[in-house]
C-alpha positions in Angstrom: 16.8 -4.7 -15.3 13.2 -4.2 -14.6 11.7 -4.8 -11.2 9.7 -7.8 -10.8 7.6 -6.7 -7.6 6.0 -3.2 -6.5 5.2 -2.0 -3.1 3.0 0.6 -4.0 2.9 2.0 -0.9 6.2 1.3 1.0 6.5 3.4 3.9 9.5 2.4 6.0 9.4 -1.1 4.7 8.5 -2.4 8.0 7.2 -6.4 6.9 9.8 -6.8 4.5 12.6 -9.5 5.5 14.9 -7.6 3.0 14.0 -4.1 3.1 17.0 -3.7 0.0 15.4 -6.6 -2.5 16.6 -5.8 -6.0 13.7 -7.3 -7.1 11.3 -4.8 -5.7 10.8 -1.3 -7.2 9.6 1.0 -3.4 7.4 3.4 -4.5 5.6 6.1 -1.7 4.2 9.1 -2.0 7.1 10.7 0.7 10.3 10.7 1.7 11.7 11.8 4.9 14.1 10.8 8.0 13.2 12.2 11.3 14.0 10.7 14.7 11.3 11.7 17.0 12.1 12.8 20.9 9.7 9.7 21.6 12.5 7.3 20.3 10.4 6.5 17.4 12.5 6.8 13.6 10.9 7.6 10.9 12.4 6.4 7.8 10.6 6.7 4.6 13.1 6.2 1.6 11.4 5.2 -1.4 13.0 4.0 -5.2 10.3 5.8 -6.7 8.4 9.1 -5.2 4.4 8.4 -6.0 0.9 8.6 -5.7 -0.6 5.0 -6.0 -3.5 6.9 -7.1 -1.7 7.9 -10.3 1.5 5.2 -10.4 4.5 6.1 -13.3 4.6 2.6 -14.3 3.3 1.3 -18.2 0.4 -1.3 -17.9 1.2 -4.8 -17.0 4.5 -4.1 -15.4 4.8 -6.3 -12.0 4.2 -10.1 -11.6 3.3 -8.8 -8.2 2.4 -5.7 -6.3 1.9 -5.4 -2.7 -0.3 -2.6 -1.8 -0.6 -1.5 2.3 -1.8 2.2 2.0 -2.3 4.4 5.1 -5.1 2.6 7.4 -6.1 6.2 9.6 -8.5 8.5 9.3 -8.3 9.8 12.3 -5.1 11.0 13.7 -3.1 14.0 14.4 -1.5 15.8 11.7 1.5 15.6 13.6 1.7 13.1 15.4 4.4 9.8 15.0 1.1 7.9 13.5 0.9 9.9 10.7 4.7 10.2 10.6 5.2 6.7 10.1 2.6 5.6 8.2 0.3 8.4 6.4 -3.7 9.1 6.7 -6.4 8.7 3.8 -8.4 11.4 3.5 -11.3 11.1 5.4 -13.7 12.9 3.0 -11.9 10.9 0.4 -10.6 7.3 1.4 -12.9 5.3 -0.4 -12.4 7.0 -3.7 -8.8 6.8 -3.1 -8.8 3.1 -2.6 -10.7 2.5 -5.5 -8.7 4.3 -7.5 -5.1 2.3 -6.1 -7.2 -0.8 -6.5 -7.2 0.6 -9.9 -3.7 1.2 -10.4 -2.7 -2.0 -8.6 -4.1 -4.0 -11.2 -3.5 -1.9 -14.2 0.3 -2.4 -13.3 0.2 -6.0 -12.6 0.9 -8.2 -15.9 -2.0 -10.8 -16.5 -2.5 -13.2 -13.9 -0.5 -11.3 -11.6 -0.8 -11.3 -8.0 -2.1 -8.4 -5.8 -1.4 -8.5 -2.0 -3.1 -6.3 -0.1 -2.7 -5.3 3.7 -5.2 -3.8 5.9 -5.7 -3.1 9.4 -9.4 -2.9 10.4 -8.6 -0.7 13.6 -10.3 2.4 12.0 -12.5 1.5 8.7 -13.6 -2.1 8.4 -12.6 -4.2 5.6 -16.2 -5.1 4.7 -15.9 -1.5 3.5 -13.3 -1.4 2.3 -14.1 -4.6 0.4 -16.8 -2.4 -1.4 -14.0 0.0 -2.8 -12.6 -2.6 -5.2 -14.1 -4.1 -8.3 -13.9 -7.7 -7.2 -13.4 -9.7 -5.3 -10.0 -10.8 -3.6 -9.2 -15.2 -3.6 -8.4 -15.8 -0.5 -7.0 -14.0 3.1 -7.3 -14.0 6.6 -10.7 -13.3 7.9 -10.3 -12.8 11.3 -7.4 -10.8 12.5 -6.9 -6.8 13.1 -4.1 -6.8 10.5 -5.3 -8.4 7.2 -3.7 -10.5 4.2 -5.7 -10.7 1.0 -4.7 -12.1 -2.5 -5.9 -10.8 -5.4 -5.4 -11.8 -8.8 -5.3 -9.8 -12.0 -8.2 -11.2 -14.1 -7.5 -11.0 -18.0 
């Protein structure tokens, strides 16, 4: 059975209510377990191992994909941070977002739905805004942590 949902950036799964939904193909572009002295637990167990730069999936493959990449540019290479969640690149980042943009929406079938999850601690999403080509419907405007809905226009 094909999946009907991609996280294309799954990480430890940590908003998901049902981090085991057979519905939803995990991809990441890692996989580890590590139990840091701090107490953190890192837990990064993808379904699929990739780059959301470069995904393995045919066009028009996902009523939905959620998409929260790595929100830091700035922190230690080994710290839990980076552990946990990845960095972009910061020479990089906004070709790399344009690019998963990219992907996102070449995998979605038509009229699919895109969300996508920022937090605004580090880069601001009128920035990032600028790395995709359009425009998302609707999300929350006001928050750290952001929520936008995209839709795949045919």
């Amino acid at each position: 059975m094909s999946k009907l949902i991609l996280d294309a950036a799954c990480g430890s799964r940590m908003f998901w209510m049902d981090k085991h939904n057979q519905n939803v193909e995990f991809m990441d572009n890692r996989q580890c377990f590590e139990e840091l002295p701090t107490g953190h637990v890192i837990n990064v167990n993808p379904t699929v191992v990739g780059d959301f730069r470069n995904m393995p999936f045919a066009n028009n493959s996902f009523y939905m994909v959620v998409w929260d990449p790595p929100h830091f540019i700035h922190a230690g290479k080994t710290s839990w941070l980076t552990k946990k969640y990845g960095t972009l690149n910061q020479d990089t980042w906004q070709d790399d977002l344009s690019k998963g943009f990219n992907e996102c929406m070449r995998v979605l079938k038509p009229n699919g739905t895109l969300i996508f999850k920022w937090n605004t601690y580090q880069i601001a999403m009128s920035k990032v805004l600028n790395c995709f080509s359009q425009s998302p419907l609707f999300g929350d405007k006001r928050s750290k942590t952001r929520w936008l809905v995209f839709m795949k226009e045919v």
